[in-house]
C-alpha positions as CSV (number, residue, x, y, z in Angstrom):
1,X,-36.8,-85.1,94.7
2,X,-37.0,-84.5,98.3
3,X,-38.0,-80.7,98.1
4,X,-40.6,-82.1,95.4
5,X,-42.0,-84.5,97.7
6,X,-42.3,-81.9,100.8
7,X,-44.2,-79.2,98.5
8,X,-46.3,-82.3,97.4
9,X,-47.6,-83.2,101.3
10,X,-47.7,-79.6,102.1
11,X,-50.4,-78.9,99.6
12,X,-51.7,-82.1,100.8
13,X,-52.1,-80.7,104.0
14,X,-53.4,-77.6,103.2
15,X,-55.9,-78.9,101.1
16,X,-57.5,-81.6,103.9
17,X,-57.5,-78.0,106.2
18,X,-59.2,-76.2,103.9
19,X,-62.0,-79.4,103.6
20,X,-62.1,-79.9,107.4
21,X,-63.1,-75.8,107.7
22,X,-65.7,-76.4,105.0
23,X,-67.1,-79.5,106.3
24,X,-67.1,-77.4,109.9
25,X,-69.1,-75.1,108.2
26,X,-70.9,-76.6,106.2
27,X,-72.1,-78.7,109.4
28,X,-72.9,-75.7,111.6
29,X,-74.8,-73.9,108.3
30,X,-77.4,-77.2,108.3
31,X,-77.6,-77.3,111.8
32,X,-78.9,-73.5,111.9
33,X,-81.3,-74.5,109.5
34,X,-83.1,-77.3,110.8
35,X,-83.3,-75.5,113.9
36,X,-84.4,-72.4,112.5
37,X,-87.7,-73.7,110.2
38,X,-90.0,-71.3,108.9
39,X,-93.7,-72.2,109.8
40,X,-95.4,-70.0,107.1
41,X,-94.0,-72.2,104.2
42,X,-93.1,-75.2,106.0
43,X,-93.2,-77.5,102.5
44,X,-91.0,-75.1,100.8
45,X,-88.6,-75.2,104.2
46,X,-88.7,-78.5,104.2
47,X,-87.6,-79.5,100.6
48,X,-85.1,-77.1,100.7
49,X,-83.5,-78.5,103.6
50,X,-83.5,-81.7,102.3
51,X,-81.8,-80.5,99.1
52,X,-79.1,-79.1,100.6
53,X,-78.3,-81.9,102.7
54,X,-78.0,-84.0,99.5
55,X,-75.7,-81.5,97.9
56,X,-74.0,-81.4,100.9
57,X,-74.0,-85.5,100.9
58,X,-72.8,-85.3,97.4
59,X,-70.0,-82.9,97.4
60,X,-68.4,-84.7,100.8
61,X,-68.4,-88.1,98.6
62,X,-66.4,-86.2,96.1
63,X,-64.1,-85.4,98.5
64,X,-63.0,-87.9,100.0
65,X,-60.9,-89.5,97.1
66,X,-59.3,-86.5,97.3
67,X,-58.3,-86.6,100.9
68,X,-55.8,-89.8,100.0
69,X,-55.1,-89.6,96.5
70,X,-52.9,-92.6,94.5
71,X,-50.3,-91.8,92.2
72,X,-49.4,-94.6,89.9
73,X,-46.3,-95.1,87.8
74,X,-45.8,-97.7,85.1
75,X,-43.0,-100.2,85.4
76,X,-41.8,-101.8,82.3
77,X,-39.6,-104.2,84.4
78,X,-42.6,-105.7,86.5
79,X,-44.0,-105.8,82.8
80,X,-41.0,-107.6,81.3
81,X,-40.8,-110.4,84.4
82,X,-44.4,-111.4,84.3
83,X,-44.6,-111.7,80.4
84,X,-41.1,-112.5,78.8
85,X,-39.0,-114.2,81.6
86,X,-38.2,-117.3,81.4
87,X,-40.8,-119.1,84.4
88,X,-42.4,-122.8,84.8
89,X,-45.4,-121.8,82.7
90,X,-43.3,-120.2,80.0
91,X,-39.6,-121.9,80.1
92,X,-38.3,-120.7,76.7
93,X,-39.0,-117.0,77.8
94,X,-41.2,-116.1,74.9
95,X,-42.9,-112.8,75.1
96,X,-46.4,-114.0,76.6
97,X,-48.1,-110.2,75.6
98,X,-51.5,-110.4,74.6
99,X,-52.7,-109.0,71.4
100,X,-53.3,-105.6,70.8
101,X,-55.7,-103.9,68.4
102,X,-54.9,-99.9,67.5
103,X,-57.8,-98.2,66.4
104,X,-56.9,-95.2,64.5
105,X,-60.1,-92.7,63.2
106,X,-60.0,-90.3,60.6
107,X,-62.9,-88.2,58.4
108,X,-61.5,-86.4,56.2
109,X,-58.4,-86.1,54.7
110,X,-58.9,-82.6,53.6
111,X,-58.7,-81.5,57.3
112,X,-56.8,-84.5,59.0
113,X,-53.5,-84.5,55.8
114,X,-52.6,-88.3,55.4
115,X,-49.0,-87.8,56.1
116,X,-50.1,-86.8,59.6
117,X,-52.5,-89.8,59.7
118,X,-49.6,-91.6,58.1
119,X,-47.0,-90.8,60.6
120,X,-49.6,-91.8,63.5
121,X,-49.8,-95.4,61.5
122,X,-45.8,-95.5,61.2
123,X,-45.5,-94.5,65.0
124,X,-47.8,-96.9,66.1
125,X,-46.2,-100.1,64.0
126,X,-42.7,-99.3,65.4
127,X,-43.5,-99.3,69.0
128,X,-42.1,-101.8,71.0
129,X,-44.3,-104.7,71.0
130,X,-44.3,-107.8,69.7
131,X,-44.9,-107.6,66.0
132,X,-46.9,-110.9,65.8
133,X,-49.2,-109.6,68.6
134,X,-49.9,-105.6,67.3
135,X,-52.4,-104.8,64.7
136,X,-53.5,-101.4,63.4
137,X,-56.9,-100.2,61.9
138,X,-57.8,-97.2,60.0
139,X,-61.0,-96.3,60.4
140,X,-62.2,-94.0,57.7
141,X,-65.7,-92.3,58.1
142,X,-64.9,-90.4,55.1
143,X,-64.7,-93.1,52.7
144,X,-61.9,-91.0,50.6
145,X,-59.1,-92.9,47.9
146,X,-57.1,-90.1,49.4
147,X,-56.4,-92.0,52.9
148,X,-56.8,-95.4,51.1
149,X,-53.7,-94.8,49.1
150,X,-51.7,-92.9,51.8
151,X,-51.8,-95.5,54.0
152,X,-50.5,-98.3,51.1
153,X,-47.8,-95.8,51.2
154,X,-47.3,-95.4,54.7
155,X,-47.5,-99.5,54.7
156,X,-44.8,-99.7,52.1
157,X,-42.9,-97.3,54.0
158,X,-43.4,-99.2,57.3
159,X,-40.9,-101.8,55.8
160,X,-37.8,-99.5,55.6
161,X,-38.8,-97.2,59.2
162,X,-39.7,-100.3,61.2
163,X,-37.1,-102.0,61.6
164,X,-34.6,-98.9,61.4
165,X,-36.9,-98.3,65.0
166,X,-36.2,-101.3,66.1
167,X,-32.2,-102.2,65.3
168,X,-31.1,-98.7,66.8
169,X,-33.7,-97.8,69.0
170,X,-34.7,-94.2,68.2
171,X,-36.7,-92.0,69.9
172,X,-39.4,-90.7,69.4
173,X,-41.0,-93.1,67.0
174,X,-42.7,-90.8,64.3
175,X,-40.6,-90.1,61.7
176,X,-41.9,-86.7,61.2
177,X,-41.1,-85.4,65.1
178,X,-37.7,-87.4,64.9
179,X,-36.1,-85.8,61.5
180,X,-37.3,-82.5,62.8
181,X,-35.6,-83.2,66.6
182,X,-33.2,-80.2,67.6
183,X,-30.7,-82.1,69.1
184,X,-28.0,-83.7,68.0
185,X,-29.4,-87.6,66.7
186,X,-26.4,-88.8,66.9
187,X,-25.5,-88.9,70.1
188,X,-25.3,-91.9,71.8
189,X,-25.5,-93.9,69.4
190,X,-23.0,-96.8,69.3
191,X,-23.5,-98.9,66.2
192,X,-21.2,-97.9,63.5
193,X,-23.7,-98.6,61.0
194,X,-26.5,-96.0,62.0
195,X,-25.3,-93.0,60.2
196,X,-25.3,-94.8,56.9
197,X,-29.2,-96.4,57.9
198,X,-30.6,-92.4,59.2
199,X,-29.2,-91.1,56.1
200,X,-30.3,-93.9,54.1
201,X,-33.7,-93.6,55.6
202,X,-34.3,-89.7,55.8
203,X,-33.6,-90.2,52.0
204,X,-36.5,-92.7,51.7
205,X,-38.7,-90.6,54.2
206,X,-38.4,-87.3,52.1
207,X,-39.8,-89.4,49.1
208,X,-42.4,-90.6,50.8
209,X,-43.5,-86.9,51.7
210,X,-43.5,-86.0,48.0
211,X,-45.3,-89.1,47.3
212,X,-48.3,-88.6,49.9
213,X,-48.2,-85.2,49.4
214,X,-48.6,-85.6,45.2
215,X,-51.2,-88.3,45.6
216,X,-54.7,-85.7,45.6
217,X,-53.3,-84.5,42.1
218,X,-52.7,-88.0,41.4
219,X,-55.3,-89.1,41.9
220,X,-57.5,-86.3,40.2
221,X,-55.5,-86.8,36.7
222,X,-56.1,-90.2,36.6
223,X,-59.6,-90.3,37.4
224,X,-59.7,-87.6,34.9
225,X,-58.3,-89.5,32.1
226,X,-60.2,-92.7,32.7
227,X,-63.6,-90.3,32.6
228,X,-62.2,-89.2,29.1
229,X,-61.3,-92.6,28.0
230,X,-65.1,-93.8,29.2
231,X,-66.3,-90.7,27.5
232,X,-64.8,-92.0,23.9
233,X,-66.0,-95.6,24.7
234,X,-69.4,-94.5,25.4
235,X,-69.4,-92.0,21.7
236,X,-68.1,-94.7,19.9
237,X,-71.1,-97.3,20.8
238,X,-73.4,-94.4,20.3
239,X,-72.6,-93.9,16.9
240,X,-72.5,-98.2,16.2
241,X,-75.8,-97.9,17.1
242,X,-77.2,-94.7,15.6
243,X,-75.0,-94.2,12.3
244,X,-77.6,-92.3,10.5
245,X,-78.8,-89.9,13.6
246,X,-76.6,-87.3,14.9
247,X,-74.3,-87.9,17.5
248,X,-75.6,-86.2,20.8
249,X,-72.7,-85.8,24.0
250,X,-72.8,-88.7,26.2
251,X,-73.6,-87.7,30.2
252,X,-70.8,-90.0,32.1
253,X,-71.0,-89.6,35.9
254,X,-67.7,-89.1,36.5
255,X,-66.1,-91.7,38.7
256,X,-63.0,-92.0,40.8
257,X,-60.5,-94.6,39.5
258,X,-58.3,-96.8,41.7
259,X,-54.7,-97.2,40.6
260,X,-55.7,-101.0,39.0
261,X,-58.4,-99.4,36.4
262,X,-61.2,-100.0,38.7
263,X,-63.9,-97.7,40.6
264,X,-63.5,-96.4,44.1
265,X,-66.0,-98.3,46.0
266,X,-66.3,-95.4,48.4
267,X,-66.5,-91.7,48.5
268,X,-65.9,-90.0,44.6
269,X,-64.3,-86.7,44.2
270,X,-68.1,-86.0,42.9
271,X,-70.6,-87.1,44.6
272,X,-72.9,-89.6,43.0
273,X,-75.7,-91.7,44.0
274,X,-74.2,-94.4,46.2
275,X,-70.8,-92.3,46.0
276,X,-71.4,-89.8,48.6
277,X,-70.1,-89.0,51.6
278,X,-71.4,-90.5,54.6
279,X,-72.7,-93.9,53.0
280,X,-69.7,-95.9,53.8
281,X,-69.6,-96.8,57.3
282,X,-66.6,-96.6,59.2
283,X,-64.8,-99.9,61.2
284,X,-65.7,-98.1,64.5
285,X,-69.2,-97.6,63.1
286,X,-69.6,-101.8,61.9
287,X,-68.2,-102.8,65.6
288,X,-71.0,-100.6,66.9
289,X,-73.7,-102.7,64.5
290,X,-72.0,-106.2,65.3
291,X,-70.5,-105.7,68.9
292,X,-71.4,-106.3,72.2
293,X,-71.8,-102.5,74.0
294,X,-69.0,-104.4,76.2
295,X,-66.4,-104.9,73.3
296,X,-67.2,-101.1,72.3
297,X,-66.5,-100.1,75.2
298,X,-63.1,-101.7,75.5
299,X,-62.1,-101.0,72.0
300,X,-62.6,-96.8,72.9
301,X,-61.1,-97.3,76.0
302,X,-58.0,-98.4,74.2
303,X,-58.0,-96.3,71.8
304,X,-57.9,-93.3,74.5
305,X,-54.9,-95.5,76.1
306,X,-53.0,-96.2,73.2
307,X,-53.5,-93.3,70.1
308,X,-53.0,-90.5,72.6
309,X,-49.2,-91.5,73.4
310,X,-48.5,-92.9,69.8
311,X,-48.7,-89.5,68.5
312,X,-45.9,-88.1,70.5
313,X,-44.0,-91.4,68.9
314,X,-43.1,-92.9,72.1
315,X,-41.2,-96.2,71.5
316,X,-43.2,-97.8,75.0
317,X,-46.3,-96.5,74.1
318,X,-48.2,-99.6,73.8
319,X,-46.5,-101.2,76.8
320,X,-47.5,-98.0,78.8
321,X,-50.6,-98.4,78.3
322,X,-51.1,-102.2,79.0
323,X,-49.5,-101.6,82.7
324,X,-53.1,-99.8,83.4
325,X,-54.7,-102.7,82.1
């Protein structure tokens, strides 16, 4: 730590030397040339001069942050005291956190897979936060049934990997990075009961890969058979109204079919006419149309705080984030 600290003020040092020589310089350069003007283009000397007294200007404001700069670290404790001790204002010592809303974007699930999209969601819903107080959006440009259905899954699947999160505190948070850690997961790990829950768990998680990962065939058979059944439906009216003229194939366009029998109010496997991609606009896109530039600005600021650490699956990642608040 010492030796750390002593190659950090060295370089520190170094690097104020190496500005005080430029700024020398730099300060001797603009000195030659304002005493040095050149009378046959005295406009052209002149606006040069000038210009390069404004760089000049510029580049030392850019420095000076530099000359002192501020390392901050987060400290959950200072976190913990001011929002779930015990004080006059709060005497049952109920956590006091403010809400948070998680943002989470995706476009398409062809080139962002659900179960990585799904494991962000599970990541983000296990951190350690007051459950009351955390909410998570999917924001969806794409409009697909794909992520729609992955993340009922991933909600479902919230129930079991949630609360395994919370009762033995496992690290990292994503299920996906923790089944595939290389050390040992047992270690440490005190509560007699956890082998039987990870085991009980990985079992679960394994089925929920197969599940997500089944759902595009899924979800292509039976939108298939509804077309056919539709197809029959539509012949058979044809014919109840037209018994003596032949019976000419019906032109269905061919729909994609939620799980309850009903269409996809978004994007279709094929395209059609209010079914496309890029008509349904994403929550990102509505708070954009309804918002304040403000609340915009705030809600991509989190996102930037927040999304970034809850895909490594840290545990604190939400109460990381609200120290820099």
């Amino acid at each position: 730590m010492l030796t750390n600290a002593l190659c950090i003020l060295l370089h520190l040092f170094l690097y104020r030397l190496l500005i005080l020589i430029r700024i020398v310089i730099l300060a001797l350069f603009l000195e030659w040339r304002v005493r040095h003007p050149n009378n046959d283009a005295i406009w052209l000397w002149g606006m040069s001069v000038v210009c390069e007294i404004w760089f000049a200007f510029s580049w030392l404001l850019d420095q000076l942050p530099k000359l002192c700069p501020i390392n901050r670290a987060t400290d959950l404790n200072v976190l913990k005291d001011k929002f779930e001790t015990p004080s006059l204002s709060n005497p049952t010592g109920k956590s006091d956190l403010p809400g948070i809303d998680v943002f989470v974007s995706t476009a398409d699930p062809e080139k962002e897979p659900p179960l990585v999209t799904a494991n962000t969601i599970l990541s983000i819903l296990a951190a350690d936060y007051p459950v009351e107080k955390l909410s998570c959006y999917v924001s969806d440009d794409g409009g697909a049934l794909l992520t729609f259905e992955a993340m009922a899954e991933a909600a479902s699947f919230a129930n079991i990997w949630v609360p395994f999160c919370r009762k033995h505190g496992v690290e990292p948070r994503n299920p996906e990075s923790y089944f595939n850690l290389k050390r040992d997961p047992y270690k440490n790990k005190v509560k007699p009961d956890f082998v039987k829950d990870r085991r009980r768990v990985k079992r679960e998680y394994d089925e929920f890969k197969v599940r997500i990962n089944s759902l595009p065939d899924s979800i292509r058979r039976r939108s298939d058979a509804y077309h056919a059944r539709e197809e029959i439906k539509a012949m058979k009216l044809q014919k109840q109204h037209k018994d003596d003229e032949p019976v000419e194939s019906v032109k269905i366009a061919k729909a994609t079919w939620m799980a309850d029998g009903t269409h996809w109010p978004g994007t279709w496997l094929n395209s059609a006419p209010e079914h496309s991609r890029g008509d349904h606009a994403g929550i990102i896109q509505v708070l954009v149309w309804l918002q304040t530039v403000h609340v915009i600005v705030q809600a991509v600021w989190m996102i930037t705080l927040i999304f970034k650490p809850c895909v490594g699956g840290s545990g604190n990642c939400v109460r990381f984030s609200y120290c820099y608040c």
